[in-house]
C-alpha positions in Angstrom: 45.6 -31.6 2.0 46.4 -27.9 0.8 44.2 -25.6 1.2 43.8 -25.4 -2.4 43.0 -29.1 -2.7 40.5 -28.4 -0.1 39.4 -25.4 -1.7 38.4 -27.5 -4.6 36.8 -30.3 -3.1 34.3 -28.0 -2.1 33.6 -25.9 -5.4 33.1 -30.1 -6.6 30.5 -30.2 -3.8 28.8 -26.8 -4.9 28.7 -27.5 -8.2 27.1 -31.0 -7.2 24.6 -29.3 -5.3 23.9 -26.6 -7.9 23.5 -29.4 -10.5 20.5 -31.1 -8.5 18.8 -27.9 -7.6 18.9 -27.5 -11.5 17.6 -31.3 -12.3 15.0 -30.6 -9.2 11.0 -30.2 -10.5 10.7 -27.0 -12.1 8.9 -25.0 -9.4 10.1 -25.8 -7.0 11.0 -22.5 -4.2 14.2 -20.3 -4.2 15.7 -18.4 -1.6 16.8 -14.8 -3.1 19.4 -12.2 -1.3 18.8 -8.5 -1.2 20.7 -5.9 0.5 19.2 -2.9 1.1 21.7 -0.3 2.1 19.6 3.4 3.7 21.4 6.5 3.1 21.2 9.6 1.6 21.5 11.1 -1.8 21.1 14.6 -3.4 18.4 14.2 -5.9 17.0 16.6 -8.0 13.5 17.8 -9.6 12.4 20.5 -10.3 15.2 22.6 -9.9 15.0 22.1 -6.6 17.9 19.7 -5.4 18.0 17.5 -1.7 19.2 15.1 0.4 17.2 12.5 0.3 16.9 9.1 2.2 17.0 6.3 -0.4 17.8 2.3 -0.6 20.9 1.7 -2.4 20.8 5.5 -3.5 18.3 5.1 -5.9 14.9 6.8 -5.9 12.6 5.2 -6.4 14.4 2.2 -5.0 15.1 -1.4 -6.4 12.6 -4.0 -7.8 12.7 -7.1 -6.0 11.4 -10.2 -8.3 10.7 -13.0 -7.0 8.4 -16.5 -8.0 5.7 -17.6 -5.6 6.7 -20.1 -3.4 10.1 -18.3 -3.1 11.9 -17.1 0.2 13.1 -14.0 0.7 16.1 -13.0 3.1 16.6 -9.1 2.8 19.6 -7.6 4.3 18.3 -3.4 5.7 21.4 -1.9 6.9 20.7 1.5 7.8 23.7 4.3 7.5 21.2 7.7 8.3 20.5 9.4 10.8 16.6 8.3 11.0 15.1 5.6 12.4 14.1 3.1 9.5 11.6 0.6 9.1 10.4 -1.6 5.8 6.9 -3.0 5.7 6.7 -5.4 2.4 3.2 -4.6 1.3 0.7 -6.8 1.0 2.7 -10.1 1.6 0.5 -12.5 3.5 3.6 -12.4 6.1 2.0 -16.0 7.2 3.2 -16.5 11.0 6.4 -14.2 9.7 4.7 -11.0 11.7 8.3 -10.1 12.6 9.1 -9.2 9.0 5.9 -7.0 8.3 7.8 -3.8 8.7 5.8 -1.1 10.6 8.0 0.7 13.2 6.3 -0.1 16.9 3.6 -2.4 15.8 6.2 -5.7 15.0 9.4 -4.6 15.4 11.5 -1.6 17.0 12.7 0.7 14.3 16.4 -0.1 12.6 18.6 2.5 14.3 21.7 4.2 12.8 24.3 2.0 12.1 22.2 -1.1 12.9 21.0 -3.8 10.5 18.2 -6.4 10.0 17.4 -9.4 8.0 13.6 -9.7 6.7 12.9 -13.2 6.4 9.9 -14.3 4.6 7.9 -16.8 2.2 5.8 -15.7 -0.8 2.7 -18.1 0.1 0.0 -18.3 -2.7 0.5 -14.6 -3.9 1.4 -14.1 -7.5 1.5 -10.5 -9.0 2.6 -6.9 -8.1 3.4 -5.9 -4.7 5.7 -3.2 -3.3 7.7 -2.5 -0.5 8.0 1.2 1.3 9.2 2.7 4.8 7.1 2.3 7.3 8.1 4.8 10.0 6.8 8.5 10.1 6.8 9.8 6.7 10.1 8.2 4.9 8.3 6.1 2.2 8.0 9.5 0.4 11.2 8.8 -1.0 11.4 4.6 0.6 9.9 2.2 -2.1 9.9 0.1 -4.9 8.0 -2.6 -6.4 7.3 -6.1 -5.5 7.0 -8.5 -8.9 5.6 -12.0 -8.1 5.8 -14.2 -11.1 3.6 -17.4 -11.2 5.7 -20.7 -10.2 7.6 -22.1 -13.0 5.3 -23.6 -15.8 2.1 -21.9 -14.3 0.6 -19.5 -16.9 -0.7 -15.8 -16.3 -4.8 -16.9 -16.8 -4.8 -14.2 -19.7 -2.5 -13.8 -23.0 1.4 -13.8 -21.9 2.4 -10.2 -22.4 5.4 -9.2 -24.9 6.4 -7.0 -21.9 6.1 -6.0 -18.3 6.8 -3.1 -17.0 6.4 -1.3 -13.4 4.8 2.0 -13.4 5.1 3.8 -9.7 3.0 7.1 -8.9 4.7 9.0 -6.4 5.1 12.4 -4.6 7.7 14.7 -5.0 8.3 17.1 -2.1 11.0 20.5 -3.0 11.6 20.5 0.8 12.2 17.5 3.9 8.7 15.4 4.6 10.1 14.8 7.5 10.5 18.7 8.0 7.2 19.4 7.0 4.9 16.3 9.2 7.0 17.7 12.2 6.1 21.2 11.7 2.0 20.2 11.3 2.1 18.1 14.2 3.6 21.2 16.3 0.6 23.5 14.8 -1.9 21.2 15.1 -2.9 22.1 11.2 -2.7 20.4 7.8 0.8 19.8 6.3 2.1 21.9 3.3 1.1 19.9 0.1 3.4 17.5 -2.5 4.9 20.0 -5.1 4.7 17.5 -8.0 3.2 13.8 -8.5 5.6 11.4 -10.1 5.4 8.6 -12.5 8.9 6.5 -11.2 10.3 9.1 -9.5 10.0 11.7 -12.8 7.7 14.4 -12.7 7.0 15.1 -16.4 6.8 18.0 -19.1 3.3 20.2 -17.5 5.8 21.0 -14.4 8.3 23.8 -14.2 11.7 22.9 -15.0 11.1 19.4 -15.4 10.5 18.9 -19.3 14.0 16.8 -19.1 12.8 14.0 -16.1 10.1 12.5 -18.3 9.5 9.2 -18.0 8.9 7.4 -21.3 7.6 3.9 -22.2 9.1 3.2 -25.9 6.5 0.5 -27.6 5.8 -1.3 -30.4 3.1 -1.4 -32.5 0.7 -4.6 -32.4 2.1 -5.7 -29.1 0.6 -6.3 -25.1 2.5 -4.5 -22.8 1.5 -5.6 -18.8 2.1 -2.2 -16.6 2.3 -3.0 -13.3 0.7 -0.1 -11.8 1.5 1.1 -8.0 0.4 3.8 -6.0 2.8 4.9 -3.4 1.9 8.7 -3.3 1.4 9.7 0.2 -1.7 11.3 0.5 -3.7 11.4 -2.6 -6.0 8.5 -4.8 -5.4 8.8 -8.6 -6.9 9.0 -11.5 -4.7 7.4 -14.5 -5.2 7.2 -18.4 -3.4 6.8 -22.1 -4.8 9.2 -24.8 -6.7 7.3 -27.0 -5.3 3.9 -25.7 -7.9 1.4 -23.6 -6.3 -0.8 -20.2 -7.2 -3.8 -19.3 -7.3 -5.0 -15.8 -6.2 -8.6 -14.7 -5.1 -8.1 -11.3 -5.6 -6.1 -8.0 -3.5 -6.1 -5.3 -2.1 -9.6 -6.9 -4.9 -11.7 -7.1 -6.0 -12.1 -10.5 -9.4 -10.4 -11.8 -12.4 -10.8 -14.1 -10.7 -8.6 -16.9 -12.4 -5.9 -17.9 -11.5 -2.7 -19.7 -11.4 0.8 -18.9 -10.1 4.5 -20.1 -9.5 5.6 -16.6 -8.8 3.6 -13.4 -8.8 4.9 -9.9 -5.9 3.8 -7.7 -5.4 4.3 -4.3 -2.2 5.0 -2.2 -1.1 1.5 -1.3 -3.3 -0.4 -4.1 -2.0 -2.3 -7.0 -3.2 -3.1 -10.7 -1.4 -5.3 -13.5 -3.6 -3.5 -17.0 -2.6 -4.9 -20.2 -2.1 -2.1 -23.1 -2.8 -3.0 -26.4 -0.9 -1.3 -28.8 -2.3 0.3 -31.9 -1.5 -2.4 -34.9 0.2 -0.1 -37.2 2.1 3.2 -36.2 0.2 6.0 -35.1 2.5 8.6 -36.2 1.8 10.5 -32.9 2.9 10.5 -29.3 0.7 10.2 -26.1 0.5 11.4 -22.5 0.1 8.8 -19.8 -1.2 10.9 -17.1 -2.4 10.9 -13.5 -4.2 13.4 -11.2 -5.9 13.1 -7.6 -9.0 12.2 -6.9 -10.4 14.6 -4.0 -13.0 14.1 -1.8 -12.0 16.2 1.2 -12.2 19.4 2.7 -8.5 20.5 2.8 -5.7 21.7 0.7 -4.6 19.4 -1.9 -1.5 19.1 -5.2 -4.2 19.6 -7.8 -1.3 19.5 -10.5 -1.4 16.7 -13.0 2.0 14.2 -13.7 2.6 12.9 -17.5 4.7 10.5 -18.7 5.2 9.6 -22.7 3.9 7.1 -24.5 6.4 6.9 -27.9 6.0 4.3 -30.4 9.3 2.8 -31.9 10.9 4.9 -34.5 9.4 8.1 -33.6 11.7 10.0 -31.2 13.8 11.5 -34.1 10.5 13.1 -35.5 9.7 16.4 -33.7 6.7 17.1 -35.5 4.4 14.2 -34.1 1.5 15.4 -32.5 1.1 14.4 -29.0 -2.8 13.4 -27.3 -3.8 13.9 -24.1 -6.4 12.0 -21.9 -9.6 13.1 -20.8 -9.2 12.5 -16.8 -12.3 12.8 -15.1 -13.2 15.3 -12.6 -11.0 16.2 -9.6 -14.1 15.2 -6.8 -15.9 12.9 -9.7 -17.4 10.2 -6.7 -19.8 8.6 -9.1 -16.7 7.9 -11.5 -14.6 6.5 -8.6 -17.6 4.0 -7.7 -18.7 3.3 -11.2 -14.9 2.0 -11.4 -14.5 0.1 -8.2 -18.7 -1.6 -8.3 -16.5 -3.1 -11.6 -13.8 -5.1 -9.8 -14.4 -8.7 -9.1 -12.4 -11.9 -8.3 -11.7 -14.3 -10.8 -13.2 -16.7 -9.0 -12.1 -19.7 -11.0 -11.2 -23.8 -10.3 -7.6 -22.8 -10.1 -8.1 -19.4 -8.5 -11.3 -19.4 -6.5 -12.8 -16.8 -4.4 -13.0 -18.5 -0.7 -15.5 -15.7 0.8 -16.3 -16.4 4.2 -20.1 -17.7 4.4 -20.6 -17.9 8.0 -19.6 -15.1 10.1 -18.2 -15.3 13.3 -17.8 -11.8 14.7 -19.2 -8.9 13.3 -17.5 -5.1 13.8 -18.9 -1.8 13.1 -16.3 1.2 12.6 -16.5 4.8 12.0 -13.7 6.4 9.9 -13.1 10.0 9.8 -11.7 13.2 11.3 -12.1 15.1 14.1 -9.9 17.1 16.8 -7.6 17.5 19.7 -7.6 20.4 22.2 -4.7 22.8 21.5 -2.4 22.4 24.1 -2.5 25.6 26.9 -0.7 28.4 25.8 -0.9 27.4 22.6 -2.1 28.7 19.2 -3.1 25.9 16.9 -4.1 25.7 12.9 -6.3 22.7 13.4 -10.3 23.2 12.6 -10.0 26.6 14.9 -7.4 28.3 16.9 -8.0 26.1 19.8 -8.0 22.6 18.5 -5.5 20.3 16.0 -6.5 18.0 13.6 -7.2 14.5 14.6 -8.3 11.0 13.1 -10.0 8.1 14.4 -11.6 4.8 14.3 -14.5 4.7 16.9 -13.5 8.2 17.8 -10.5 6.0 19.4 -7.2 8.1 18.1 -4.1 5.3 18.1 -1.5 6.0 20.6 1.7 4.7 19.1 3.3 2.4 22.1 7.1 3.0 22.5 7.6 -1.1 22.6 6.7 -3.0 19.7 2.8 -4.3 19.9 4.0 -7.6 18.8 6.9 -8.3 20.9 4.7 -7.4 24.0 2.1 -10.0 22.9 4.0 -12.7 22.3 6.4 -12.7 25.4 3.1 -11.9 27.9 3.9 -8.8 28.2 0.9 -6.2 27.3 0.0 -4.2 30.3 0.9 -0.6 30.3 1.7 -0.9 26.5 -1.7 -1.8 25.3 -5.9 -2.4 26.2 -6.9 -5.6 24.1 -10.4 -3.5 24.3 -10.9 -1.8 21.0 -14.1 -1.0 21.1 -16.0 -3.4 18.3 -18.7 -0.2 17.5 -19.0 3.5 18.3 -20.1 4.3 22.0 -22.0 7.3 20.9 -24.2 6.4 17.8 -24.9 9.1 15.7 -26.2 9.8 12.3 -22.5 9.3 10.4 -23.4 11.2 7.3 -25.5 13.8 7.8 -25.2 16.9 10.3 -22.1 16.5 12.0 -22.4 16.7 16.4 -21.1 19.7 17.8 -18.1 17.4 19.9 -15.5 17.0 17.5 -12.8 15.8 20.0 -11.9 12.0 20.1 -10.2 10.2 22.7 -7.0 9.0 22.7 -5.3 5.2 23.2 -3.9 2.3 22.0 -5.9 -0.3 21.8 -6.2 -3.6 20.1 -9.3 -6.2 18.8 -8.1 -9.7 20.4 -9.3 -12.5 17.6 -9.1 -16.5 18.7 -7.4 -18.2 15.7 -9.3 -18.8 12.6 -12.7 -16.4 13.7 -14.3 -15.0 10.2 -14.8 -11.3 10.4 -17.3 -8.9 9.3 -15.9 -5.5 9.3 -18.4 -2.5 8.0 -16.2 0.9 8.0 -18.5 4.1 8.0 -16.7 7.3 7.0 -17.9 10.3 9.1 -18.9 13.7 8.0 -17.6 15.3 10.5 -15.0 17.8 9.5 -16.1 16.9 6.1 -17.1 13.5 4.5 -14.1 11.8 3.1 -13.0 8.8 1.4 -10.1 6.9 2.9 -8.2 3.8 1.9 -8.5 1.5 4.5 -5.0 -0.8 4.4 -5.0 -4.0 6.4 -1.5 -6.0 7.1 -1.3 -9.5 7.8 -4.3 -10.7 5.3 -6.2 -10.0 2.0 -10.1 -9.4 2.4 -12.8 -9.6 0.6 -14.9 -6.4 -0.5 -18.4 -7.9 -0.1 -20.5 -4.4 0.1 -20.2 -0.8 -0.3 -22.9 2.1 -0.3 -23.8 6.0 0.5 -24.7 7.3 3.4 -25.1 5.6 6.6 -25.2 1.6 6.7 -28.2 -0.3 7.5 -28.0 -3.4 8.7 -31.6 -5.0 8.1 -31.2 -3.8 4.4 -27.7 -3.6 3.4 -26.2 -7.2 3.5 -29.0 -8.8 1.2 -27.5 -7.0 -1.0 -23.9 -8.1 -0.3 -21.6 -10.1 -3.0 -20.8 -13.5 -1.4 -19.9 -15.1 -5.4 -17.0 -12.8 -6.5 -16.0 -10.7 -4.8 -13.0 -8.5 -5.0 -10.3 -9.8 -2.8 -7.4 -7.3 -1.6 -5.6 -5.4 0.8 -6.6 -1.6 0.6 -9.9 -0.5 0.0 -11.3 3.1 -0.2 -14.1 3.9 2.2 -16.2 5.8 0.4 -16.4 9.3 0.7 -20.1 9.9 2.7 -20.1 6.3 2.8 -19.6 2.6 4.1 -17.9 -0.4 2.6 -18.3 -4.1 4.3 -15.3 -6.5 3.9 -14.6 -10.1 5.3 -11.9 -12.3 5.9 -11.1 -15.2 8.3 -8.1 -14.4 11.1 -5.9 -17.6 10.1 -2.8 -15.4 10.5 -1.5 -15.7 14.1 0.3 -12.1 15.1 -0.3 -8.4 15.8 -1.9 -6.8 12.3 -1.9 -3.4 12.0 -4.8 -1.2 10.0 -4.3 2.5 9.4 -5.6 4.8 6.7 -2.8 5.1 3.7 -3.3 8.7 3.2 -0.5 9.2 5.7 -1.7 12.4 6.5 -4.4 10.8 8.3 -2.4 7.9 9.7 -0.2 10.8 11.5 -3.1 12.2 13.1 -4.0 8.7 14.5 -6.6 6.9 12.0 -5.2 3.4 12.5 -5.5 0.5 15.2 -4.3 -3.3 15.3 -5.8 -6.5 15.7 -4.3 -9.4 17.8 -4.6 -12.6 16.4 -3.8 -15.9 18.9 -1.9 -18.4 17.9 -4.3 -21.5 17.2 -3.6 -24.9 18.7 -1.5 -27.1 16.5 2.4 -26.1 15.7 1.9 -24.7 12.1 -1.0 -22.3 14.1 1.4 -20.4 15.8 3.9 -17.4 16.1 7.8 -18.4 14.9 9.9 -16.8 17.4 11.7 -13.8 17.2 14.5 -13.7 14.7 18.1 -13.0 16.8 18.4 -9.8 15.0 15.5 -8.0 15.8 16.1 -4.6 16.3 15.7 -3.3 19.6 14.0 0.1 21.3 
């Protein structure tokens, strides 16, 4: 037979085999290709043009879209200098730990010239997701969205929108991040500030030179748009509003919502919302700013500046004399605004998507959150709080260590010593009163260390931000699961009062919370994912100075209760 003949014989069989996955039930799962290809383009803002580490050379980088259910193979070939590393954030990543992403913690970063395949599922997660860099501070420029449509023939539970579209607040640095995180770590101090927030990637008319990289949403009048809002600035929580136009919210870190309406919603780096936008039934005959500032609760320098992007109404960009409205945005360090907002959020909690809060508790942690400080090293002047210390984060005044071997490969081939201690402590050694005069010791110890979880345990986690060095709010980002936000308050947690007061009903279920600034949030969620599950703060500032730690979760006892093996690929150290 010719090769010819041969040849077709086997487009017959394809198209056979296309044919029944066409007739199959509709929903049932696909398996969709990406290839991600790292390297570097000059991109410009602000008149300021650089070389910039990007996926495919697009910044921000490409939307992957996907159906729950579906499988995901995702080809990172990586042609830059850097180290690279993709964490896919959010995803439930259930017994998949090797595809979570973050350099050291499951996997050794992709080097130059290397490549790797992520390989997950999409279980029970419909919504908006995204994906970023996960090594150092690369996501500056290293992400995209995630979109995670309901399986075929499941409806959205609200009215089907006209239109979707993903809106990503960024940070937009004139010089290297990479530059400028290396330089702090040196001094011990605070690292130079964003130059410009971003709405995908465009900075907006209210900067210099930038009146031309305006990102505008073009509508139509008596229509629901869905905007599916992401946060992937690196270190600063955002306010967001349309002039004179309300948002509903349906979704939070995709799982659906009690809808409610707002003017302004708060969203933190690493958090997710899908709003529907009513537009005005007949045209407006004016334009409107969608805009976005940070929320500020800390002590140290900050990018007060405020990004815009153009809301336009069909028919209206020939006119030049519309008049354009602005939204009220509320207060840079407005705290009773930011909790007003988040007391609001709560899980659907319907038949079809319930709210499965842990009742019972099985272990019960306690962990402080906050800053404090390394000595300077000898013969050294530092910028940290004085000339002789650096800056410094912690949970349970334990700053992480990053290992040189990944956390998860060390685990699961039995071999932990000398890369970590499995004793994180579960509460602080030195109780102290959190919120109110900070102790004179600042310094923190230094390590990496893990919480150990048998399979299945239900956690209680209460995270108590410290005032030392100034209280703060940080949001808190957990890999591996969703959690439920049971309980939040001010000042320091008490535990004979507190948890009556603790929603066990509804709820809010997701995967980055703030801890409130002077303040403690409570969370649970049951340890059903077998693997090595990284926490950090998302204000990477804060992750760089070592406000993160991992949990270890064993594999339980039946085959579907344990860790897959490593893929073949996996990139090495």
């Amino acid at each position: 037979m010719g090769a010819s003949a041969a040849g077709m014989i086997q487009l017959g069989i394809s198209l056979v085999a296309v044919c029944l996955l066409a007739m199959a039930e509709p929903g049932h799962a696909a398996t969709r290709h990406y290839t991600f290809d790292i390297n570097l383009q000059n991109v410009t803002r602000l008149c300021h043009t650089k070389s910039t580490v990007t996926v495919n050379g697009q910044f921000p980088g490409p939307k992957i879209v996907a159906r729950e259910g579906d499988r995901l193979l995702i080809k990172v070939v990586n042609h830059v200098q850097n180290n690279m590393s993709i964490h896919w954030h959010g995803i439930r990543q259930l017994r998949s730990g090797w595809a979570d992403g973050p350099a050291y913690i499951t996997q050794c970063p992709i080097q130059t010239g290397q490549s790797y395949v992520y390989n997950y599922t999409i279980v029970g997660q419909r919504g908006t997701l995204w994906w970023h860099a996960h090594i150092s501070w690369l996501r500056s420029t290293v992400y995209g969205p995630i979109i995670i449509l309901p399986k075929l023939g499941v409806p959205y539970p609200f009215q089907k929108p006209y239109k979707e579209v993903p809106i990503l607040f960024g940070e937009w640095f004139n010089t290297d991040t990479e530059a400028i995180i290396n330089q702090a770590t040196i001094t011990g101090g605070g690292p130079n500030v964003s130059d410009a927030y971003t709405i995908n990637g465009l900075p907006g008319p209210l900067y210099n030179c930038s009146a031309k990289d305006t990102f505008k949403l073009n509508v139509k009048p008596g229509k629901t748009y869905m905007l599916r809002l992401i946060n992937a600035a690196l270190n600063d929580e955002l306010f967001f509003s349309i002039a004179n136009h309300s948002l509903t919210i349906v979704d939070a870190d995709a799982v659906y919502v009690k809808p409610f309406s707002t003017d302004v919603l708060l969203i933190a780096p690493g958090q997710t919302y899908n709003v529907l936008l009513k537009t005005k039934p007949v045209h407006p005959n004016a334009t409107f700013f969608m805009a976005a500032r940070p929320y500020v609760t800390g002590q140290g320098t900050f990018d007060n500046s405020t990004v815009a992007g153009i809301l336009e109404y069909e028919h209206t960009s020939h006119v030049k004399t519309l008049p354009v409205f602005k939204p009220t945005l509320p207060a840079l360090n407005d705290t009773a605004y930011a909790t007003k907002f988040s007391n609001k959020l709560r899980s659907l909690g319907s038949k079809q998507f319930p709210a499965n809060v842990p009742r019972k508790v099985d272990k019960q942690f306690f962990f402080t959150v906050g800053l404090g400080t390394n000595p300077c090293p000898k013969n050294q002047t530092c910028q940290g709080p004085t000339n002789t210390t650096k800056f410094a984060a912690s949970i349970n005044n334990v700053s992480f260590v990053m290992p040189t071997n990944a956390l998860l490969q060390s685990h699961y081939t039995g071999q932990s010593k000398g890369v970590y201690s499995p004793y994180f402590p579960i509460s602080p050694l030195i109780p102290f009163n959190y919120t109110g005069t900070p102790p004179n010791n600042t310094m923190v110890s230094n390590g990496t260390k893990l919480t150990v979880l048998p399979f299945n345990t239900s956690v209680e986690l209460i995270m108590q931000d410290t005032s030392i060095l100034g209280a703060e709010s940080h949001p808190l980002h957990l890999h591996g699961f969703n959690f439920f936000v049971v309980g939040q308050g001010f000042g320091n947690f008490d535990k004979t009062k507190d948890p009556a007061k603790f929603n066990l009903v509804d709820p809010v279920e997701r995967n980055t919370v703030g801890v409130p600034s002077g303040g403690w949030v409570a969370i649970r969620f049951l340890a059903d994912n077998p693997g090595v599950w990284f926490m950090h703060c998302h204000l990477e500032v804060h992750t760089s100075w070592g406000l993160k730690m991992a949990w270890v979760v064993l594999d339980g006892k039946l085959p579907n209760q344990k860790v897959l093996p490593p893929p073949a690929d996996l990139p090495k150290c």
